[in-house]
TIBALUM-536641 format. One line per field, with one value per residue (C-alpha): x, y, z; residue number from 1; residue in three letters. Coordinates in steps of 0.2 Angstrom, whole numbers, plus 5000, padded with zeros to 4 digits. Example, Ala and Ser with C-alpha at 12.3 -4.5 7.8 and 13.67 -1.06 7.14 Angstrom:
2
x	[5062;5068] .
y	[4978;4995] .
z	[5039;5036] .
pami	[1;2] .
kolza	[ALA;SER] .
This chain:
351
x	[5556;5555;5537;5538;5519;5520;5507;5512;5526;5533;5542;5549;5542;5554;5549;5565;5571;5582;5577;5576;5593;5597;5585;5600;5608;5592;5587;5603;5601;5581;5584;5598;5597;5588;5599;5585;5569;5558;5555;5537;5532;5522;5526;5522;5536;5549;5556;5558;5564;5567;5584;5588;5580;5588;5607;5605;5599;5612;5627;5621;5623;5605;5600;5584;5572;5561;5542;5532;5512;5501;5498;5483;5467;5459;5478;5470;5466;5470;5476;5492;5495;5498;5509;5517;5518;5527;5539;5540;5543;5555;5567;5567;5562;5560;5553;5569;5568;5556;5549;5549;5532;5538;5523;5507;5492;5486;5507;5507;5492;5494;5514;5508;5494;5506;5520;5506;5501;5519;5524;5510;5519;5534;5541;5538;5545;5532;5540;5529;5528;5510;5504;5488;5501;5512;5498;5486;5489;5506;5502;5493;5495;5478;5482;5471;5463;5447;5435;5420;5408;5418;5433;5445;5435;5450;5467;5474;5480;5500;5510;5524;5541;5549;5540;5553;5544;5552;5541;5556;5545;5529;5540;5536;5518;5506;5493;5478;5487;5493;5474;5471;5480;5473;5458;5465;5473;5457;5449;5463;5457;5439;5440;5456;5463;5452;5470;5476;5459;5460;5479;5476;5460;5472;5489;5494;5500;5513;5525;5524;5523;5533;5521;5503;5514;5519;5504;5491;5503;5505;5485;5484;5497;5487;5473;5481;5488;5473;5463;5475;5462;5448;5437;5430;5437;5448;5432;5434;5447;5436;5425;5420;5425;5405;5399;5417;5418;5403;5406;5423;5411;5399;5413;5423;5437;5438;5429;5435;5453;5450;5455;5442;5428;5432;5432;5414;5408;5415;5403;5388;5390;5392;5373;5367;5373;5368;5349;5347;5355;5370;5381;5384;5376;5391;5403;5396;5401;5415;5422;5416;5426;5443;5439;5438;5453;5464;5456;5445;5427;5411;5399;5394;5381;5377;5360;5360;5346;5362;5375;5364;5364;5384;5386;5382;5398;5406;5417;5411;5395;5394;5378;5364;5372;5381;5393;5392;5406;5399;5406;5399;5410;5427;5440;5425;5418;5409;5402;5385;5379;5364;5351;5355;5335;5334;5349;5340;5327;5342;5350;5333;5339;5351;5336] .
y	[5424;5431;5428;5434;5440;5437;5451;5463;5467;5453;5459;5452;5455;5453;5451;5450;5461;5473;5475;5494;5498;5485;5498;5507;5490;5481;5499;5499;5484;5481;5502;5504;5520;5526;5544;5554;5546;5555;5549;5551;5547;5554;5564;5548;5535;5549;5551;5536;5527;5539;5543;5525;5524;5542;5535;5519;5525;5538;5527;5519;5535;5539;5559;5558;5573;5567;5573;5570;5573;5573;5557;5549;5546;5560;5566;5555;5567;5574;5590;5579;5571;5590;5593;5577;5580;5597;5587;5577;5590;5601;5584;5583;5566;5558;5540;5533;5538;5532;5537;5527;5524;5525;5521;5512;5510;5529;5533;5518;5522;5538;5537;5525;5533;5548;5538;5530;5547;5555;5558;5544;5530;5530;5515;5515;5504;5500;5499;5495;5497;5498;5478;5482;5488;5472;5460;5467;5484;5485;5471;5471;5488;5495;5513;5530;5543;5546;5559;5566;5553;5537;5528;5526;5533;5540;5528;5516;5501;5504;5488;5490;5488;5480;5479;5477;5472;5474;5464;5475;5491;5483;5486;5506;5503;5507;5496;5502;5503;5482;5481;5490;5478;5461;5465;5459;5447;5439;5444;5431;5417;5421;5420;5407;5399;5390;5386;5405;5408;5394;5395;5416;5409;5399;5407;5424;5432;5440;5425;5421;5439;5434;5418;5428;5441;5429;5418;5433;5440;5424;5422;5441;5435;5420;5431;5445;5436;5425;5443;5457;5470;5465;5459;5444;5433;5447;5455;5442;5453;5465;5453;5465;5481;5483;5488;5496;5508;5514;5516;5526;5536;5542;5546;5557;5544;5553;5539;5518;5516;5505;5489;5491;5497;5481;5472;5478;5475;5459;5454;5463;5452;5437;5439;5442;5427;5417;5427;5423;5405;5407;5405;5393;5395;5400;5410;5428;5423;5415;5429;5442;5431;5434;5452;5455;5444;5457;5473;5476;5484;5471;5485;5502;5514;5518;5508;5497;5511;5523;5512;5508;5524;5525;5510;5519;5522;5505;5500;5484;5489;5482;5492;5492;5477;5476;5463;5456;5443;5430;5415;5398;5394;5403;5399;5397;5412;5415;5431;5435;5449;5459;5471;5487;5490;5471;5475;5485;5469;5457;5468;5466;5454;5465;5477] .
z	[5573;5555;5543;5526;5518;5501;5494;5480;5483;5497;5513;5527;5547;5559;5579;5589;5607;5599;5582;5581;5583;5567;5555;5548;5541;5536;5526;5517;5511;5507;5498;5491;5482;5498;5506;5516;5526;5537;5552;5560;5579;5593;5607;5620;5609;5602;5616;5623;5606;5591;5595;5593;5576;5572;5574;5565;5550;5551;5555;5540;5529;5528;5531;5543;5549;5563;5561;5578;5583;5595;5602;5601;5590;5588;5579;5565;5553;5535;5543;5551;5533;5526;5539;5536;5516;5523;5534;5518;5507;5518;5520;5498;5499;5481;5476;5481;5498;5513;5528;5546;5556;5574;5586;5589;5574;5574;5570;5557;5549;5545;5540;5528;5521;5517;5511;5498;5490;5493;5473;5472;5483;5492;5505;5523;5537;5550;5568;5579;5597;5603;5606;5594;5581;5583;5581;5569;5563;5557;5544;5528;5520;5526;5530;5533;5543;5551;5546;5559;5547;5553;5556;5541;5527;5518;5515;5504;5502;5505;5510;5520;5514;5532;5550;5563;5580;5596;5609;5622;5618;5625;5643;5642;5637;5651;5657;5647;5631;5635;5637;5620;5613;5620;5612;5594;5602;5607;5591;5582;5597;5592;5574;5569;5585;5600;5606;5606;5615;5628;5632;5635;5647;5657;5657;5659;5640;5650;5651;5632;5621;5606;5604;5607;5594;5579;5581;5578;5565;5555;5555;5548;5534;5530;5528;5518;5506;5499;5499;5499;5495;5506;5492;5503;5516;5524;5531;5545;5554;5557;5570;5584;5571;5567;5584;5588;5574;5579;5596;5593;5582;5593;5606;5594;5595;5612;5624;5624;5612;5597;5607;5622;5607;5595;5614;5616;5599;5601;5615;5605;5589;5600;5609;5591;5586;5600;5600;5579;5582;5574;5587;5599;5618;5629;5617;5623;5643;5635;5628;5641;5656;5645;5639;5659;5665;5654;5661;5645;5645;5640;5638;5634;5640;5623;5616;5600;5595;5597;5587;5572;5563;5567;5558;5540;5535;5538;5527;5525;5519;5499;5491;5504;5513;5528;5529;5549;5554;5565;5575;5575;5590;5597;5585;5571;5560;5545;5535;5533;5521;5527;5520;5530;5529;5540;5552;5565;5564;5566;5582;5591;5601;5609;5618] .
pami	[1;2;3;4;5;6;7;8;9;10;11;12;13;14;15;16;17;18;19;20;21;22;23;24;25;26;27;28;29;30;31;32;33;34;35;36;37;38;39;40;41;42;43;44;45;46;47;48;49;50;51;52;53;54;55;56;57;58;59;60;61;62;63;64;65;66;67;68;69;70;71;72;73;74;75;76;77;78;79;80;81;82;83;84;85;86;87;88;89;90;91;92;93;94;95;96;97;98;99;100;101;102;103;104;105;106;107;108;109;110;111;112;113;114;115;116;117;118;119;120;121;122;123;124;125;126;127;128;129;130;131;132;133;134;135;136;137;138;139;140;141;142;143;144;145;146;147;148;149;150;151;152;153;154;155;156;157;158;159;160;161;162;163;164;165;166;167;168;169;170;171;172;173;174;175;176;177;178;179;180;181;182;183;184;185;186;187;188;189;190;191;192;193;194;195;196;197;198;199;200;201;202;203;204;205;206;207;208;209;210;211;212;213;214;215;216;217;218;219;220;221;222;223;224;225;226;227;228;229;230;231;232;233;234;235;236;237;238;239;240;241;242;243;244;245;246;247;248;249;250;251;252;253;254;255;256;257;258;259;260;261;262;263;264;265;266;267;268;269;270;271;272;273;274;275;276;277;278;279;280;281;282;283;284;285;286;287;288;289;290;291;292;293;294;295;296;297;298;299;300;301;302;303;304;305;306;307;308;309;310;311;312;313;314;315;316;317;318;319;320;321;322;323;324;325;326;327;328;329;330;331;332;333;334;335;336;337;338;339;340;341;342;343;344;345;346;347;348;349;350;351] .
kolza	[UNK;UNK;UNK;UNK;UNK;UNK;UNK;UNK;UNK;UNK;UNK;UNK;UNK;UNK;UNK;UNK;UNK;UNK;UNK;UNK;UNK;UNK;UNK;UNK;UNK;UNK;UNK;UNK;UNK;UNK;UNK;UNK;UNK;UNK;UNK;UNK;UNK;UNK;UNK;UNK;UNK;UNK;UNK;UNK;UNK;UNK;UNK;UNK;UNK;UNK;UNK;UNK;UNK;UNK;UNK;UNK;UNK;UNK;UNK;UNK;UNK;UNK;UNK;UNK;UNK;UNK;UNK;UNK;UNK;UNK;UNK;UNK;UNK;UNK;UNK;UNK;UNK;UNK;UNK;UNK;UNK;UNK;UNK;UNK;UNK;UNK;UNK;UNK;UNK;UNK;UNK;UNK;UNK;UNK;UNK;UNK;UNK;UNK;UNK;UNK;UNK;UNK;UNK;UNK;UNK;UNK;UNK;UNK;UNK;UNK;UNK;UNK;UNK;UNK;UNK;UNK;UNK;UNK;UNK;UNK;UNK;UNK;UNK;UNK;UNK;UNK;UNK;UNK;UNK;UNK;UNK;UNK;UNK;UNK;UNK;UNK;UNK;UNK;UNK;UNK;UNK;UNK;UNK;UNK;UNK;UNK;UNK;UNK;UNK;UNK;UNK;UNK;UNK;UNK;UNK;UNK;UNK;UNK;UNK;UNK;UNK;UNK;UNK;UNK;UNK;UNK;UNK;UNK;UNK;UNK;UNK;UNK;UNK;UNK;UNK;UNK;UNK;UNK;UNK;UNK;UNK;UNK;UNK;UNK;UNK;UNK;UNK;UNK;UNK;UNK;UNK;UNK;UNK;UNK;UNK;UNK;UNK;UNK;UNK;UNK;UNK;UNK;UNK;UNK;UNK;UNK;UNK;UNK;UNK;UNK;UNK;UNK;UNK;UNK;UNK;UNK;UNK;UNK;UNK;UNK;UNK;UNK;UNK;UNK;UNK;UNK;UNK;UNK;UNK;UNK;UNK;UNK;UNK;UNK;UNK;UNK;UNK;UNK;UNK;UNK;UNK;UNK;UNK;UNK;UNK;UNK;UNK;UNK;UNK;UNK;UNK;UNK;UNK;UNK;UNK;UNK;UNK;UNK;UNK;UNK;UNK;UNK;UNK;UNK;UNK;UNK;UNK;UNK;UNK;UNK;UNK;UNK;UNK;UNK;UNK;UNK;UNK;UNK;UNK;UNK;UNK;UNK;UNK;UNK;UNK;UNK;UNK;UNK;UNK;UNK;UNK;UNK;UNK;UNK;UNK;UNK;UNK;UNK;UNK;UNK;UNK;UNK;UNK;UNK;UNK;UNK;UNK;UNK;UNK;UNK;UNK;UNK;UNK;UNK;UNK;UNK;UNK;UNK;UNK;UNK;UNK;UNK;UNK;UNK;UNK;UNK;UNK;UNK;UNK;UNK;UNK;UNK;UNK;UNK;UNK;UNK;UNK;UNK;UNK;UNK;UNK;UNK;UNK;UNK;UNK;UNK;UNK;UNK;UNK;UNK;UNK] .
């Protein structure tokens, strides 16, 4: 299954078992004048997978130095982009080469955000092999690090020049990471696709990955390509993100992973609706019944008091507005602007 997102510039997703090994041959043809790359990765996915990606790329005449990390969030940080700009520099990579994000969003993300101030922008091939990177992060040219101030404060907009997704990695991936990643998944049902939502209420994702995979992608294409920059309707993919952000915060990005947190804000910004009437009765159980059947968390022990004040730095805020997305109905939402000064009013019905 192939999608093309026609941002600026265009490139090409493809989702097949298998699709790793084909890097080498798909690079030499996308990059021609391409000879070095630096491949990036974590010490939980180099080594089952970057030996793989090594040996294509160089049976296709392409040098590679491999540049791994600590795994996980907290590894999110400008500190690991100097040391990538040192990988980067150590390898002599010029404009015409590229660098290879191997891993989940935290790898992608941060590969991407140093290939985009790398002699001011370089390519980067997203390989995905996180579920929440196949269906959501991979996708769209958003790239970044975390400071201690909140999630993803420092990035840039960086498209991709290839993602290659392998749904045969997802086999490796332990049962809390799956998890992780079903909470995207059921973001896309909440906000596009009653149908996504139902089908994953009834049958079990398992037997059907590529589908779940493509679907959520191919929303997150539609979405980039009519607001690339996240200038308006684009905020919708961040239903759940509000609440999330700011519970990842106040953990030190050491507590709930991003999908069990956007999971929780989920459920959070479901009750508000229903409390404030904007929401239909129902969606909140709704939600919290899927949430459950695919081992996520519906709530925190930290208090709306608590997550109000991490919500400051959310990127989503316009002036002294907070942009909230909402649902009218699973499948059905919509984006409200809020005076940050009224927010704490509005979250009242969450005590």
């Amino acid at each position: 299954m192939n999608l093309t997102v026609h941002t600026n510039p265009a490139y090409e997703i493809i989702i097949e078992d298998g699709c790793i090994s084909q890097i080498g041959k798909r690079t030499k043809k996308l990059l021609p004048k391409a000879e070095r790359a630096v491949l990036v990765t974590d010490t939980h996915v180099g080594p089952l997978y970057a030996d793989s990606v090594r040996q294509s790329l160089e049976a296709a005449g392409i040098s590679v130095s491999v540049k791994s990390f600590p795994a996980g969030e907290q590894s999110k940080n400008l500190q690991n982009i100097a040391s990538f700009y040192t990988a980067f520099s150590k390898a002599g990579l010029t404009r015409t080469d590229f660098a290879v994000a191997l891993g989940g969003g935290v790898c992608g993300d941060m590969t991407g955000f140093a290939a985009a101030t790398w002699l001011r922008g370089i390519p980067f091939i997203q390989i995905p092999t996180s579920l929440l990177a196949q269906v959501d992060s991979s996708v769209g040219g958003k790239t970044g690090v975390d400071l201690p101030e909140g999630k993803n404060l420092v990035g840039a907009f960086h498209q991709p020049a290839l993602v290659l997704i392998d749904p045969q990695t997802l086999s490796t991936l332990p049962p809390a990471f799956f998890a992780d990643g079903m909470g995207e998944v059921i973001k896309y049902g909440c906000i596009r696709d009653k149908a996504l939502f139902s089908r994953l209420s009834q049958e079990d994702c398992h037997s059907y990955l590529p589908e779940v995979i493509y679907t959520c992608i191919n929303i997150k294409r539609q979405v980039v390509e009519k607001d690339e920059f996240d200038t308006g309707e684009r905020a919708i993919l961040n239903f759940g993100h509000t609440f999330g952000h700011a519970l990842e915060r106040i953990q030190n990005y050491g507590g709930l992973s991003h999908g069990k947190a956007v999971g929780v804000g989920m459920v959070l910004m479901a009750k508000l609706g229903e409390g404030t009437g904007m929401t239909k009765s129902g969606t909140a159980d709704q939600i919290i019944s899927l949430l459950k059947k695919y081992g996520l968390p519906v709530s925190c022990k930290e208090s709306i008091d608590e997550l109000l004040p991490a919500t400051a730095h959310d990127k989503k805020s316009n002036g002294s507005n907070v942009k909230l997305v909402l649902l009218k109905s699973i499948g059905e939402c919509f984006l409200r602007n809020v005076p940050r000064a009224e927010l704490s009013s509005l979250c009242e019905v969450l005590k």
